[in-house]
N, C-alpha and C positions, 0 to 999 in steps of 0.2 A: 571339609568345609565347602558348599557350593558355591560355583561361581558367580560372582555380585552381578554380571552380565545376563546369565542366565535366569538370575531370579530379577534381575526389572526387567526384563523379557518378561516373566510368567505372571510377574505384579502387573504389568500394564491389559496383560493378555485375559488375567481372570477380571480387572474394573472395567474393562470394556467388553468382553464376552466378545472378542473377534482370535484370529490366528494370525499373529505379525512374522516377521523375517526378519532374520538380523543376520546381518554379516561383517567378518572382520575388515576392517578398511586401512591399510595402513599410511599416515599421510606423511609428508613433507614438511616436517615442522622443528622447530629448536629441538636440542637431546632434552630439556626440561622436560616439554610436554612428554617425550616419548619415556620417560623413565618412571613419571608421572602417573599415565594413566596409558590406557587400550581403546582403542577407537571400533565403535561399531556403527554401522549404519543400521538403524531401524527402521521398516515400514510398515506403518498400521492401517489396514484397509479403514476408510470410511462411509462407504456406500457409495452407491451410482460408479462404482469400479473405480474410484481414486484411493490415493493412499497418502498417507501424512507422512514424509521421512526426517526424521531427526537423523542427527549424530550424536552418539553417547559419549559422552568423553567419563571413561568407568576409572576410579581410585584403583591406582593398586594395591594390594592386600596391606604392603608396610609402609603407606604413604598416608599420611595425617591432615585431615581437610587446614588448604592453606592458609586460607582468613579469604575474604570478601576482595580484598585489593588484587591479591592474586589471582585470586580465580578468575576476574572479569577480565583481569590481561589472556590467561589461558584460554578462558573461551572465546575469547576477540579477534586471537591466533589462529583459531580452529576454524570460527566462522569465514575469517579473509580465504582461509584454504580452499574449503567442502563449500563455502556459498548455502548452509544451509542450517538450519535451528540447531544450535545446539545444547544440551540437555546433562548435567553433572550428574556422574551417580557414586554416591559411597555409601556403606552400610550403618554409621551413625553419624546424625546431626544433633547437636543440641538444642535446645528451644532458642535459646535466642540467636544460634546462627541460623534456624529455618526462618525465623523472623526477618535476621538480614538480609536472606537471599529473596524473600517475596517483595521487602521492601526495596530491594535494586532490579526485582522485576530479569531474578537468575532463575532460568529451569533445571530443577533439579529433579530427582526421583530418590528417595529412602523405599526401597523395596519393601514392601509388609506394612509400611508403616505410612508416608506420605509422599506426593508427587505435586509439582505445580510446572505446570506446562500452558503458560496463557495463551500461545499460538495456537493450541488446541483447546481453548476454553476449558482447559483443566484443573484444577485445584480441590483435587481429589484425596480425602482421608479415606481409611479402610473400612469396607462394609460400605461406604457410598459409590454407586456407579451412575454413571453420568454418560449416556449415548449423544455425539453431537448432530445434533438435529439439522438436517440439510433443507432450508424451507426455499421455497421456491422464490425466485428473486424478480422483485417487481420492477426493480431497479438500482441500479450498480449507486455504492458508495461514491461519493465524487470523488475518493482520493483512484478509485477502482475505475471511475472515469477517465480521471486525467493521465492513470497509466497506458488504461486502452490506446488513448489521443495520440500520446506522445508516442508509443511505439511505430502509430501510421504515420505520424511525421516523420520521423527517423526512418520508415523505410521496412516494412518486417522483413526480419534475416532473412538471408538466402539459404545459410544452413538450414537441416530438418530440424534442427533444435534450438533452445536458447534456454536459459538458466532464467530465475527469477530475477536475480539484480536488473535480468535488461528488462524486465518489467517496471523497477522502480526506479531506474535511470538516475538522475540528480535531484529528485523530487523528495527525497530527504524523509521518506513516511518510516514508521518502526516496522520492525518485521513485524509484530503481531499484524498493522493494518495489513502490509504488505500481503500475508497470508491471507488475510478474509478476501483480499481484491483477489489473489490467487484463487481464492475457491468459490466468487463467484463466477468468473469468467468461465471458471469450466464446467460449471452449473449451466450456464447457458449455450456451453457449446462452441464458444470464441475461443477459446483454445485448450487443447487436450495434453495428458503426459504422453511423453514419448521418449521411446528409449534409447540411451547414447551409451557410448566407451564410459563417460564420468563416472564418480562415484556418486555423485548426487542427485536430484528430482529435476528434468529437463520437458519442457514443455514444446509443443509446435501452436502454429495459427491455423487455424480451419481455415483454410482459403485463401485469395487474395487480398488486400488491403482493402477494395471497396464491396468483396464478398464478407469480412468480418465487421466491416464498418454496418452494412445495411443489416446483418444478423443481430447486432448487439443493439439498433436502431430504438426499436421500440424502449430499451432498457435504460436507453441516456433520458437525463433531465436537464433543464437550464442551472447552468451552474450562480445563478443569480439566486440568493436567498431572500435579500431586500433589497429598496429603493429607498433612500434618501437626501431629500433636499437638504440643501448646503447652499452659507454665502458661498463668494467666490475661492477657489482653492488657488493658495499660494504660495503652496509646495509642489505642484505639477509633476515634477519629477525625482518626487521619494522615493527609495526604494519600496516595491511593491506595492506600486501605484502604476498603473496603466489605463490607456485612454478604452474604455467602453462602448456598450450600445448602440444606439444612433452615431453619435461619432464618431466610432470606430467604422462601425458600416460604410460614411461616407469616405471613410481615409481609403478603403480599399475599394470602392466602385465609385458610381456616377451621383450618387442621393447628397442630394444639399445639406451642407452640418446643420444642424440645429442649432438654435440659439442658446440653446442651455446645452454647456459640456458635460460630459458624461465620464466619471473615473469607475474605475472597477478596484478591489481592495480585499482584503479579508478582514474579518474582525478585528482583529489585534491592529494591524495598521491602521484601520479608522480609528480606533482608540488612540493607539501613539498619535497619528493627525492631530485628534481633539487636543489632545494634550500640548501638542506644540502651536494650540492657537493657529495651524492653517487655513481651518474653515469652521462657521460655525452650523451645530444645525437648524433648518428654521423649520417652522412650523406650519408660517402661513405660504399657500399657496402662491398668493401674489408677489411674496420676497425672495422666495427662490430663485437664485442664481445658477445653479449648476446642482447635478446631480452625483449622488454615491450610490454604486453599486455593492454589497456585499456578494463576495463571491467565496464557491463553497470552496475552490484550487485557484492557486495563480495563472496568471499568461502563461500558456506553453511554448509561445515564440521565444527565438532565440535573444531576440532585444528584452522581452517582458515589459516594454514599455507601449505595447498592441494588444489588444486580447486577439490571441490564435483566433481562426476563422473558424473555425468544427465550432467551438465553446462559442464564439460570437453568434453564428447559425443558429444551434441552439437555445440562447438566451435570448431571438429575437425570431424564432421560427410561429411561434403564435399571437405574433403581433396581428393584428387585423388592416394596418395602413398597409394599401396597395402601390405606394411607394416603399415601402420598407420590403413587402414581398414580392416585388419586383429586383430589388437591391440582391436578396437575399439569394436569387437564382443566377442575381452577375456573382456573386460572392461563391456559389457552389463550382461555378465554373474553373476558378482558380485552383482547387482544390481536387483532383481526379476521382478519390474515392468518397468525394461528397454526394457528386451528382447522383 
């Protein structure tokens, strides 16, 4: 009998028409898993010299898929280890556990038969192949944004390498976003793989902080999606709610607050707002008390009760008042790798 290893090897290898590597990895983990299953690391080239690595976590021959509960504990194990996708493989599933496992959003692979791998925009039957298409990036996801931001806060390691977690920090995004931020960032050159002792996919920053800040430049957006007026808000300090815009501008240099406050929010908490009767929205011009920002990521200050200055920059870099773009060069100042 071949080994199940070697043929989701050769299954991944003949739907994608590339040459991957797999090698044995043995990790650090309960006797469970180890008795369980055989740990392999895969990487699958993707063009522009990058490679996609999973970890296989492969059934062994006389071990019988565990049910959905378990498995998510397993692979939850594996992932805190490797830090990196991990990906279930055994030689039969039945329909309705391949059902369960797309509907808990588990990558698996049935060799010959079926694969779902959504960090790789995968979900591939046989006789379908599907190349992922690397299109050229106009500009960064916000969540790909706010990873960029927060690392030059934080300071980019000193080490030659860092692991993707310190890309997503406490920012809480799924590994799927987490991957696409991964691969835009090295689409543009903001930072590349690089190779370490680990067993898993390790990255570096091109540069210094304000040489990858100014590379990735053109590729930032204002993280402002809309603008709406509001009576006056009297929750001020909900969570995930913070002072915005103009206001914010004035908290951190010399420009006079406006008369109308400005909160920043994402969807979901302007909706909770509405719901809790804070503020209402208004329509007319002349009744507007204060403003709502919709934004695309939170505050990346350590309070979140400021919007970060990068993201404040940003959302008020093409203002046309010559007081605001005055503000905005005392506000770069603060900041080294704005200037």
């Amino acid at each position: 009998m071949p080994n199940l290893q070697d043929e989701a090897k050769a299954y991944i290898e003949s739907v994608l028409g590339v040459a991957a590597q797999m090698t044995p990895v043995p990790l650090r983990v309960p006797y469970t898993i180890r008795d369980s299953y055989k740990t392999y690391e895969l990487s699958v080239p993707m063009g522009n010299s990058s490679a996609f690595n999973m970890m296989l976590l492969v059934s062994r021959d006389d071990i019988e898929y565990p049910g959905i509960v378990k498995l998510q504990k397993h692979i939850e194990m594996v992932r805190n280890v490797t830090n990196q996708v991990v990906v279930y493989v055994c030689w039969s599933l039945s329909t309705q556990d391949r059902r369960s496992l797309i509907m808990h959003q588990v990558n698996f692979i049935q060799p010959s038969f079926q694969m779902f791998i959504p960090e790789m925009a995968l979900d591939l039957r046989e006789s379908f192949r599907q190349r992922r298409e690397q299109s050229e990036v106009a500009a960064l996801l916000p969540a790909a944004q706010a990873m960029l931001l927060s690392c030059l806060y934080s300071g980019i390691p000193d080490e030659t390498y860092f692991t993707t977690n310190a890309l997503l920090g406490d920012l809480g995004y799924s590994r799927v976003t987490l991957s696409k931020a991964v691969d835009q960032l090295v689409s543009l050159g903001v930072i590349s793989p690089a190779k370490s002792e680990l067993h898993w996919k390790t990255y570096a920053f091109n540069g210094s902080p304000a040489e990858v800040f100014q590379k990735a430049k053109k590729h930032l957006r204002s993280p402002v999606k809309k603008r709406i007026g509001i009576t006056r808000n009297a929750i001020p300090m909900a969570p995930g709610v913070f002072i915005a815009g103009e206001t914010a501008l004035a908290k951190y240099t010399m420009l006079a607050e406006p008369k109308q406050a400005v909160w920043g929010m994402s969807k979901k908490v302007f909706n909770d707002m509405l719901a809790l009767d804070a503020f209402e929205v208004v329509e007319s011009v002349d009744s507007i008390e204060e403003w709502v920002e919709i934004w695309g990521y939170p505050s990346l200050t350590e309070t979140q009760y400021m919007a970060d200055t990068a993201s404040l920059f940003l959302s008020l870099e093409d203002n046309p008042d010559e007081r605001i773009q005055i503000a905005l060069d005392e506000l770069k100042e603060q900041v080294h790798w704005l200037a």
